[in-house]
C-alpha positions in Angstrom: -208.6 -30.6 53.8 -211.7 -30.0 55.7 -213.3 -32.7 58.0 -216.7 -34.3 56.8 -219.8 -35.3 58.3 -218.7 -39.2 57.6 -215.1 -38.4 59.4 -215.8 -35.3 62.5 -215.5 -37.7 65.6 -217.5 -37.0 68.5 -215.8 -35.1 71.8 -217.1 -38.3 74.0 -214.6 -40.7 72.3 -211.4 -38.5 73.1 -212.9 -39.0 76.8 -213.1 -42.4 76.8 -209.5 -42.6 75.3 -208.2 -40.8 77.6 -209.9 -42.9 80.6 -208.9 -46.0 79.0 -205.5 -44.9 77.8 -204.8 -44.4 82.0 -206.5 -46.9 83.6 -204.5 -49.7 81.7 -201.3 -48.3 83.3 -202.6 -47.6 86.9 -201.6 -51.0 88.2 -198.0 -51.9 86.9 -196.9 -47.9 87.2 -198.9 -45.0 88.3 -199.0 -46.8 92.1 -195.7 -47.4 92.2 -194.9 -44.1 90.9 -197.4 -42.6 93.6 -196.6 -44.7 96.3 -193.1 -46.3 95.7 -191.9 -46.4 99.1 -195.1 -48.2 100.3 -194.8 -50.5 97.4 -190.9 -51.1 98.4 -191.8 -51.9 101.9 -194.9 -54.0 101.8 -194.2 -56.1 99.0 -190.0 -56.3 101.0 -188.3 -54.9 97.7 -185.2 -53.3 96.8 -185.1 -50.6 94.3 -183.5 -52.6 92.1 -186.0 -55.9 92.4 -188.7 -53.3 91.6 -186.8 -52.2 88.3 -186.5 -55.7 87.6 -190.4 -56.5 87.5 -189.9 -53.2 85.4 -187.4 -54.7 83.0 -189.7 -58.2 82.6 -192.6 -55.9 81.9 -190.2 -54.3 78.8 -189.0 -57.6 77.9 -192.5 -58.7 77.1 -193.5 -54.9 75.7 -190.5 -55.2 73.4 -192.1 -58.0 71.3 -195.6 -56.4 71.9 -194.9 -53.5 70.1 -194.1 -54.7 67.1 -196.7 -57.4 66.8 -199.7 -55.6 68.3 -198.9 -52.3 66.2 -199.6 -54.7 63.1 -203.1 -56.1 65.0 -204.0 -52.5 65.4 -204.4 -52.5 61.9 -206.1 -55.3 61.5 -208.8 -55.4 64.4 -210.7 -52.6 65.4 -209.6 -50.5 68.7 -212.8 -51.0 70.8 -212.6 -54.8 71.0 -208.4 -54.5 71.9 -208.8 -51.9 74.6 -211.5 -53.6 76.4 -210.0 -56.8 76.1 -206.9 -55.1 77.4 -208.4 -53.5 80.2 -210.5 -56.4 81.8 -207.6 -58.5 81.7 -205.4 -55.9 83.5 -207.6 -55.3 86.0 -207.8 -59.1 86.5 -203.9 -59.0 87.5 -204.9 -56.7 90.3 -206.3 -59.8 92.0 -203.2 -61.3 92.6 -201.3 -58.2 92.9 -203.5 -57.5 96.0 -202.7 -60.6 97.3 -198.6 -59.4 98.3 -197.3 -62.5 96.0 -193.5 -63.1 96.2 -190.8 -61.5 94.0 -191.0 -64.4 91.5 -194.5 -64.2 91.1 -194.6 -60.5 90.8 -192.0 -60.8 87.8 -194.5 -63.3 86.0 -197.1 -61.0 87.0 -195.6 -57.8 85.2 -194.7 -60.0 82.3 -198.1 -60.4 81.9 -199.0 -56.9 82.2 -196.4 -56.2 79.4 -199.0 -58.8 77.1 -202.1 -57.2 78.2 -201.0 -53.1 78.3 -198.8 -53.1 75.1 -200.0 -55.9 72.8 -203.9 -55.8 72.9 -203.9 -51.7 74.0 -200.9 -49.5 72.5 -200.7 -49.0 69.3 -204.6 -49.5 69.0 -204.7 -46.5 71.1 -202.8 -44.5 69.5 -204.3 -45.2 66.0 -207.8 -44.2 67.2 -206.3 -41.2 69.1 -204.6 -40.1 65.3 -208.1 -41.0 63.6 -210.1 -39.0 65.9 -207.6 -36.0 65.2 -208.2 -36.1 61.6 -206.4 -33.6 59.2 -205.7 -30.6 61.4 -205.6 -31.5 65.0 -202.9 -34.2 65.5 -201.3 -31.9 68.7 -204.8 -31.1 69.8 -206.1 -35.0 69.7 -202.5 -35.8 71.0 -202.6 -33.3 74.0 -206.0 -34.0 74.8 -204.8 -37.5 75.0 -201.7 -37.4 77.4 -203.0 -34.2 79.5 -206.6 -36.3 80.2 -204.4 -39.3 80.8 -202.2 -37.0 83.2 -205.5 -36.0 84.8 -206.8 -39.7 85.3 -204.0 -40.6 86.2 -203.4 -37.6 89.2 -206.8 -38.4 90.3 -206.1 -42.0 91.0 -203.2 -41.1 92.7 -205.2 -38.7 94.8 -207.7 -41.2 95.4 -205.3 -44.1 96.7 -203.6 -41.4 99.0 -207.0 -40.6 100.6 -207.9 -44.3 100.5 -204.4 -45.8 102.0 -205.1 -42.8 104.7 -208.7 -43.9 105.6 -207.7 -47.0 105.5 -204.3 -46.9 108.2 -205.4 -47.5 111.7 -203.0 -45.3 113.3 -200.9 -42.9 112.2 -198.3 -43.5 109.3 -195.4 -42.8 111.9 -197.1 -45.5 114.4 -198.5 -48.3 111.6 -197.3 -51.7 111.2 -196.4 -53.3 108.4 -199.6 -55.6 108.2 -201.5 -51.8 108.7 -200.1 -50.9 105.6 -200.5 -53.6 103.6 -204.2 -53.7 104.7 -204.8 -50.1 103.8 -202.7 -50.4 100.2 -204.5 -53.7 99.8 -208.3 -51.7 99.6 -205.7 -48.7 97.0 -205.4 -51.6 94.8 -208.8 -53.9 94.8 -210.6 -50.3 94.0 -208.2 -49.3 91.6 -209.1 -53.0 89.6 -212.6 -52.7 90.3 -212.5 -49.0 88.4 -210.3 -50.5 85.3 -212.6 -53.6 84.9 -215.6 -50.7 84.3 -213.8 -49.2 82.5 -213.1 -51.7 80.0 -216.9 -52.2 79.6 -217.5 -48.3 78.3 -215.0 -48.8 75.9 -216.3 -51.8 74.3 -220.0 -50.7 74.2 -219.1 -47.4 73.6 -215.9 -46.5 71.7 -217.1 -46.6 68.0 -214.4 -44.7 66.0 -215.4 -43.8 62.1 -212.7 -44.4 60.5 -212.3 -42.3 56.7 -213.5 -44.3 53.9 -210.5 -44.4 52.3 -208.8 -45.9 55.6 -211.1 -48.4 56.3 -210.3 -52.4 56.4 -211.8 -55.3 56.5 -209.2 -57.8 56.5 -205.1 -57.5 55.6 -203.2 -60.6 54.7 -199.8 -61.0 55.6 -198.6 -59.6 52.2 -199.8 -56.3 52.9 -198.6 -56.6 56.2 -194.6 -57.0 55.3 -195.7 -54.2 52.7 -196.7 -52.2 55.7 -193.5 -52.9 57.4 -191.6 -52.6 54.2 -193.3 -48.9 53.8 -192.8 -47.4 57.0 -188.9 -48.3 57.4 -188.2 -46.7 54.4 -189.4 -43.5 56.1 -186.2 -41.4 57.6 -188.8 -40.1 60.7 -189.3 -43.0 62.1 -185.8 -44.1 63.1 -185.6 -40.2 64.9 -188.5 -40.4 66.7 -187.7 -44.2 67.9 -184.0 -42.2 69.2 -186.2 -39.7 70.3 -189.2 -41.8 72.3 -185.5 -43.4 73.6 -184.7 -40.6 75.2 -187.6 -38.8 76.3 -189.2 -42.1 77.8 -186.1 -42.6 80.1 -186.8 -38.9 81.5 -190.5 -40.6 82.1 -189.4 -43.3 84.2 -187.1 -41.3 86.5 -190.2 -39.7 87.3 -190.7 -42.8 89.2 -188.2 -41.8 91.9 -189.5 -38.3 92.7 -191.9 -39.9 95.9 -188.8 -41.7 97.2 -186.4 -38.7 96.8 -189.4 -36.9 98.6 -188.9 -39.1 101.3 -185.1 -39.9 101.4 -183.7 -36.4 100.6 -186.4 -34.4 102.2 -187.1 -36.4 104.7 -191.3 -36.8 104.3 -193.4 -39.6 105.4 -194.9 -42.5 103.3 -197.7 -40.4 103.3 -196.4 -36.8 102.4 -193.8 -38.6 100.0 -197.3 -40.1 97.8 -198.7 -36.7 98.2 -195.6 -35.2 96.4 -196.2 -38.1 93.5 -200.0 -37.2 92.9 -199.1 -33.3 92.8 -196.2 -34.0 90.1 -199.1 -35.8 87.9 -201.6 -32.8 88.0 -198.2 -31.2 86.3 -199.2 -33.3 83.3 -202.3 -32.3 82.3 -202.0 -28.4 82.0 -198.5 -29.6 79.8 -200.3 -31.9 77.8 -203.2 -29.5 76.5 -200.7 -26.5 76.3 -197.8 -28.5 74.5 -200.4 -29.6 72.0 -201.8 -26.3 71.3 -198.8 -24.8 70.5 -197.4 -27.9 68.4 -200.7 -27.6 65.9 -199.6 -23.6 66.2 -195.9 -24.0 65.5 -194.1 -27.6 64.8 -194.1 -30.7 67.3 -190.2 -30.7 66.6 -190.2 -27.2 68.0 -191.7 -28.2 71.0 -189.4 -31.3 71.3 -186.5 -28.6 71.3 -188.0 -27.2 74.1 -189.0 -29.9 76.1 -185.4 -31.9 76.1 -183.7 -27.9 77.1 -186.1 -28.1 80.0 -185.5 -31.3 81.0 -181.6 -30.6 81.1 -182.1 -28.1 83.0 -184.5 -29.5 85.8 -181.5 -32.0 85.9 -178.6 -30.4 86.2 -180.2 -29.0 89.5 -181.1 -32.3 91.2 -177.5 -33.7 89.8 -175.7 -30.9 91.6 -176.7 -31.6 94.6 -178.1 -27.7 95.5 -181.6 -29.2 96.5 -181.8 -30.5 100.0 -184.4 -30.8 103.4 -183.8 -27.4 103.5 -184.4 -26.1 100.1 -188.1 -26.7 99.7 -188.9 -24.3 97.3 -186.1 -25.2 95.5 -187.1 -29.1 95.3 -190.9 -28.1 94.1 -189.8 -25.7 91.4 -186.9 -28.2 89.9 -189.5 -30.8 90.3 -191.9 -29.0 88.0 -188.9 -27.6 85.6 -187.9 -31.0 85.0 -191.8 -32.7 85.1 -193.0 -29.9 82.6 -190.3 -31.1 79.6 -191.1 -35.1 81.0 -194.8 -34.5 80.2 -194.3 -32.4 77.3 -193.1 -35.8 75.2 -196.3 -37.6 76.3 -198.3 -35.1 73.8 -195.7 -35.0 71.2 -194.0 -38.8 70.5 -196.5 -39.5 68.2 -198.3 -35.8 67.6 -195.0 -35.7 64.9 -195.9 -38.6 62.7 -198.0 -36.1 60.4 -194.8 -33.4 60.5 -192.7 -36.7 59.5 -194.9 -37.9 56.7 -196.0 -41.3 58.1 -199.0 -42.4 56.0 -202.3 -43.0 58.5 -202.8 -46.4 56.9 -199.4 -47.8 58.2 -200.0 -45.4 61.5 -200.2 -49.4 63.7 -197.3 -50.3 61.9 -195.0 -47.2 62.4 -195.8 -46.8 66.0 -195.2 -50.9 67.2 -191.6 -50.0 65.0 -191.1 -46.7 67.4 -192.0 -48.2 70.2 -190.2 -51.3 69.5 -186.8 -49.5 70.0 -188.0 -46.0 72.0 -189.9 -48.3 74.8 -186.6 -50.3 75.3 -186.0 -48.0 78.9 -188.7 -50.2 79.9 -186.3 -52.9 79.9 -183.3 -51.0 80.5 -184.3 -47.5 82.9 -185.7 -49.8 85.9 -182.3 -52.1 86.7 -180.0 -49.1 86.4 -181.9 -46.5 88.6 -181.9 -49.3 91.2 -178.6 -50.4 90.5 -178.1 -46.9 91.3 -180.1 -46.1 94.1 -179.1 -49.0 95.8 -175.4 -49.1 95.6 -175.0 -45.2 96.5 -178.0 -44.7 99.3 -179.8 -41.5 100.0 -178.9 -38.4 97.6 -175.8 -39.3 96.0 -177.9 -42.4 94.2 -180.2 -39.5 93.6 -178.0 -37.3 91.6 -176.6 -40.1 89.7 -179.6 -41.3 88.4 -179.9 -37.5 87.2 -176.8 -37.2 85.4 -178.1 -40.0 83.4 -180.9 -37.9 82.5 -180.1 -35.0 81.0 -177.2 -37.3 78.8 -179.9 -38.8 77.8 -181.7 -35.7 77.1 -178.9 -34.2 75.1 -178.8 -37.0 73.0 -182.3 -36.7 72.3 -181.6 -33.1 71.6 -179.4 -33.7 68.8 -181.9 -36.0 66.9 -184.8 -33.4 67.3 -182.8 -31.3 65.6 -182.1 -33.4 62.9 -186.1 -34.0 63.2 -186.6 -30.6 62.6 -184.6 -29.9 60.1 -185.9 -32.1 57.3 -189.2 -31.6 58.8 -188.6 -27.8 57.6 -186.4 -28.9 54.3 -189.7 -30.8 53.0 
């Protein structure tokens, strides 16, 4: 069915999804992801207190999910996302401020309320909407591979401002130099969120088709929602399969501290190798969701989890070392290229699995409420990990539980794919 006047979305609105989609996440993740040994040492954390603040931030997601995918569906996206996003950038206040280990837990508790409940699934339902009919992968790809961008390009920018910002060289700096200089990587990254959440409000005006279009649903019709999308045989795969994929996601968190403990790089090199993995993500996104509207998301899915196995089995085998450079960068983009894959195709499949647009809130807070659980989970057991095994055997542990993961994963996209191609 074609797209009409009423329902064609402009090109702007993917752009603004894609900034807001990114920004909301920069604080909690993509800095610690970029700069997680500077976040270990000037906040005096242990891997596994830092997958703790993880695991609160999952424990308030979990519940998020399922609630806010049911407000998605009641209140339009524009008004959640902005919400979402000032509030966010608000926590960055007292994140810059070096608070204690307690507070930092209530802190990313409260990031779990403000990312997940006001922003998810009311993302993703306007991401789905402006796809329309025909371009679920498209709209999906464009979505994770902008995110991927935005998401490099902070981590670009906070290297070159913790750099400018360091009095002396990395080697030389004191502790109160780098908490100075990741101090000013923070307060900018707020002050760029905050903004952000004021384009989205005035400006993220989705048209919705007619035919999908509410004014107000009672709690009747949302139990009937709830009732309607667990009767739907997709949704429990893809919540086995978001499982899976979405622990391979946050074992992309240790690549900047293997960079550093394996290969022996500075604080500053280590962040450099996190901002290069995330300019991985983009060129995936856009590609993977090309060739999912070409072929079948669960196709792609089969792909990504092989490639993911793959990238780590070689990090688990311990073949990578100080030495083997080349060999480091190339698993690294193996395993990153099947990671990133799953950010365009989690929910690019809810058309191949026959989930109806109008429970789309619904369906995804039920996914999520189960596939986002390594939130909770991934966090305490790649410190537990890393800290009870130092340097690369914590390393190759942590891998080993990625690619069972993955292979578990595999199994259920196959199962995907075969009553995607029975129906």
């Amino acid at each position: 069915m074609k797209e009409t006047a009423l329902t064609r979305q402009p090109f702007y609105m993917i752009l603004l999804l894609i900034l807001a989609g990114e920004a909301v996440f920069i604080l909690p993740f993509v800095l610690a992801r970029v700069f997680r040994p500077t976040v270990l040492d000037v906040f005096q954390l242990t891997n596994l207190e830092l997958g703790t603040c993880f695991s609160v931030y999952g424990v308030v997601a979990f519940a998020s999910y399922l609630l806010g995918g049911s407000l998605a569906d009641k209140f339009q996206p524009r008004v959640l996302m902005a919400v979402a996003l000032v509030l966010t950038a608000l926590g960055g206040l007292i994140y810059a401020s070096f608070p204690s280990y307690e507070t930092l837990k209530v802190l990313y508790g409260y990031w779990g309320f403000t990312t997940i409940f006001l922003f998810w699934a009311a993302m993703i339902k306007a991401t789905r909407v402006w796809g329309g009919e025909n371009k679920q992968g498209i709209a999906f790809g464009f979505l994770d591979g902008g995110r991927g961008l935005v998401a490099a390009g902070f981590g670009s920018l906070g290297v070159f401002i913790f750099s400018l910002f360091l009095v002396s060289e990395i080697d030389a700096a004191t502790l109160v130099d780098r908490k100075e200089a990741f101090k000013h990587v923070i307060l900018i990254s707020s002050g760029i969120i905050g903004f952000v959440g004021v384009l989205v409000f005035f400006f993220l005006k989705i048209r919705q088709p007619l035919s999908e279009k509410r004014t107000h649903i009672n709690s009747i019709e949302l139990l009937s929602n709830y009732r309607k999308a667990l009767k739907i045989p997709s949704v429990y795969l893809l919540m086995i399969i978001i499982l899976c994929a979405y622990t391979g996601y946050k074992v992309t968190d240790v690549f900047s501290l293997y960079a550093e403990e394996v290969m022996l790089y500075n604080q500053i090199e280590a962040a450099q190798v996190g901002a290069f993995m995330l300019y991985i993500r983009p060129v995936v996104g856009v590609i993977i969701g090309v060739l999912a509207d070409r072929t079948k998301a669960s196709l792609m899915m089969i792909f990504g989890f092989v490639t993911i196995i793959l990238g780590a089995i070689l990090f688990a085998t311990g073949v990578i070392s100080a030495y083997t450079e080349l060999l480091f960068f190339l698993a690294l983009i193996i395993t990153a290229t099947g990671v990133y894959a799953f950010r365009t195709l989690y929910f690019a499949a809810m058309k191949e699995g026959n989930i109806p647009l109008a429970v789309t809130g619904t369906a995804v807070g039920l996914m999520s409420l189960i596939g986002y659980t390594p939130d909770i989970f991934a966090g305490p057991a790649i410190g537990y990990l890393l800290d009870n095994h130092p340097g690369e055997p914590g390393h190759q542990h942590v891998f080993i539980m990625l690619a069972i993961f993955s292979f578990v994963g595999l199994i259920a996209t196959l199962r995907l794919h075969y009553i995607s191609k029975r129906s």
